[in-house]
N, C-alpha and C positions, 0 to 999 in steps of 0.2 A: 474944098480945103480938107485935104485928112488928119483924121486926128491920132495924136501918139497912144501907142498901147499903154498901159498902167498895169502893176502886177496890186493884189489884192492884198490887203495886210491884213485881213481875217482871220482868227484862228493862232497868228504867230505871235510871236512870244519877242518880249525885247531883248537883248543882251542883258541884261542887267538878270536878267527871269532865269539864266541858263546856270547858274552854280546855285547845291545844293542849298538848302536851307540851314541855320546854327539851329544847333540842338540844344534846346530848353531844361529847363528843371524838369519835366512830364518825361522826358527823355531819357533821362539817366540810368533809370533800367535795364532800358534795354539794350543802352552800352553797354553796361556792367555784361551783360549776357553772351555778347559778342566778345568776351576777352577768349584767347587762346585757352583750351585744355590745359594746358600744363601750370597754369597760376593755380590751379583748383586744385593741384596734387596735395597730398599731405605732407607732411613733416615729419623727416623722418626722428628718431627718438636722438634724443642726446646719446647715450650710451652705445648706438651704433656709428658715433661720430669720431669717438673717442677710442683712439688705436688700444690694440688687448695687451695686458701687462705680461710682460717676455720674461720668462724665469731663467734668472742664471744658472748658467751651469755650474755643479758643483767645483768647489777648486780646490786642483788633487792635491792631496795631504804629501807631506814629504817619507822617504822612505825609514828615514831614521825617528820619526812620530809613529810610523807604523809599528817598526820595531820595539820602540820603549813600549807601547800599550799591551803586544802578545808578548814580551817579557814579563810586565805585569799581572799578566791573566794568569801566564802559567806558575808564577811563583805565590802566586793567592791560592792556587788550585793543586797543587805537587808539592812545594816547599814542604808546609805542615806536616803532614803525613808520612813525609821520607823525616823527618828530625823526631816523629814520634818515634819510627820505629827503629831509628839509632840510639834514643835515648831510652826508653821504657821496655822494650825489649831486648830479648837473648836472641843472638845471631842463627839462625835456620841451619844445621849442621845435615839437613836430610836429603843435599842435594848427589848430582853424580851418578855414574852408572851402580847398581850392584856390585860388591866384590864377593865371591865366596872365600870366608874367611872360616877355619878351623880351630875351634876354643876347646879347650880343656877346664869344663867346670867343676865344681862340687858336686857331691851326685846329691845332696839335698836341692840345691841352685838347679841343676837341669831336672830333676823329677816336680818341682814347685812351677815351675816355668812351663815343662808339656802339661804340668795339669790346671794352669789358669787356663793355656792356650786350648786347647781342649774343650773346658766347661763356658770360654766365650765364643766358641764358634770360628777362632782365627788361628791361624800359623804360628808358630813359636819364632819367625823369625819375624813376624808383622809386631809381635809383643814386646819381643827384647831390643828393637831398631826403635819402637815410641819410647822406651824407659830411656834407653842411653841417647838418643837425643836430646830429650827435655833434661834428664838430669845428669849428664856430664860434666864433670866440673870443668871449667875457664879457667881456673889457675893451678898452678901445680904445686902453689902448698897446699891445697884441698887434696890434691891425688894422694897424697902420703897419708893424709889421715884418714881419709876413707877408705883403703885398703886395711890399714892399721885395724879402723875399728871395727871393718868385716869380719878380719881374721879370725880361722877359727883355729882354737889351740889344736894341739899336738896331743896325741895321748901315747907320750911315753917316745920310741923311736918312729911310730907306724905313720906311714904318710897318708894322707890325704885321698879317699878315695875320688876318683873324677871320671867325668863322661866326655869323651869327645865330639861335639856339637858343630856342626857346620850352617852360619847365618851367611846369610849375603847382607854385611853392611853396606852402605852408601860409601860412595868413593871420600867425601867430606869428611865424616864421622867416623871413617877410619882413620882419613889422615890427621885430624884432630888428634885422637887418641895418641900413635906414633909421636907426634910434635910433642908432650905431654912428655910422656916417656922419655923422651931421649932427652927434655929438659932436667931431670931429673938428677942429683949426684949419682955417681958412677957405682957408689956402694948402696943404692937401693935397694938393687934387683927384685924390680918391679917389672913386669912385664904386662902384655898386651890381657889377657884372659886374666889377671889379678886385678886391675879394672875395672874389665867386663864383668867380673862374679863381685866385685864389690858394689857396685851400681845397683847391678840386678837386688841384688843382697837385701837396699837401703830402699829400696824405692819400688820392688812392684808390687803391684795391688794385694789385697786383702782377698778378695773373691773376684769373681768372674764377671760380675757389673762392670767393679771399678776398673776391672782390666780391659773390658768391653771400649769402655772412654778413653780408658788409655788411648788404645788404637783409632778412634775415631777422635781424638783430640788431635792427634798428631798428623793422619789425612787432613782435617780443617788446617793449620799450618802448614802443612804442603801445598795444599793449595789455594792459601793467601798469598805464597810466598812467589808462585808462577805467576801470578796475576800482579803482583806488587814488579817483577819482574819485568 
């Protein structure tokens, strides 16, 4: 009689034995250890979470806010200054080309005149252009009296001895004069050189300093007056 083969269950394991074992409290570790890279990153900061604050753009001003403020600059800055010099000042008579202009002075009037001009070092026409600028009369009831009180008397019939003088007035300071004149009554007879020698007469210098100033007072006014210009 044969007998059946038998396989050997030595060694083998039951179904029951073939899934892993639960993992224990002893265990927990070494989960923890097997988690992904990426749990263990850091955190990043708040502040890099948080979008950056976007500055608005300016918002353009309209063109008539433009306008009133450089209105304002320039009338804080210019007004003042042009009302000073309308108000507190005499009007700059020194402008215009040169004219040569031919006078007939007194010969004390032109000998007084080349010898200030002379002993300051300048022109006789640089001398007599700063006096009748600065001191020309603006009105012409002054023209009458200051010819009047120049005047030099008469001795007897004999006229007046005089030099003929040629200045190159300013185109201005000429035309001043003229206007002056011709406002004048018809029975004056006043002319352009009884003016000019009564001016000069009242008003130039004593010596050669003050006439010095003279002429450098009146370049200073020239050329405040191109610059104010």
């Amino acid at each position: 009689m044969s007998s059946r083969p038998s396989l050997s269950r030595i060694g083998m394991r039951r179904p029951t034995d073939v899934s892993a074992p639960l993992p224990t409290a002893d265990d927990a570790p070494a989960a923890e250890e097997q988690r992904p890279a990426a749990e263990s990153l850091p955190e990043p900061p708040v502040a890099a979470l948080e979008p950056e604050p976007r500055e608005s753009p300016a918002r353009p001003q309209p063109r008539r806010a433009r306008a009133q403020r450089s209105e304002r600059r320039e009338s804080g800055t210019t007004s003042a200054p042009r009302a000073k010099a309308e108000v507190g000042e005499r009007p700059f008579l020194g402008t215009g080309r040169p004219v040569q202009t031919a006078v007939l002075l007194p010969n004390e009037t032109a000998d007084r005149l080349s010898e200030l001009a002379r002993a300051a070092g300048v022109s006789m026409t640089a001398l007599a252009v700063a006096v009748l600028e600065r001191h020309l009369p603006l009105e012409t009831g002054k023209v009458r009296e200051l010819v009047l009180a120049t005047a030099r008397p008469r001795r007897g019939s004999a006229a007046i001895q005089t030099t003929e003088m040629n200045l190159r007035l300013p185109t201005q300071l000429r035309v001043r004069m003229d206007e002056l004149i011709s406002a004048l009554p018809a029975g004056a007879k006043i002319k352009r050189a009884h003016l000019i020698s009564g001016v000069l007469d009242a008003h130039l210098a004593a010596d050669a300093d003050a006439a010095y100033r003279q002429v450098t007072e009146y370049e200073s006014r020239s050329m405040r007056h191109e610059l104010a210009a």
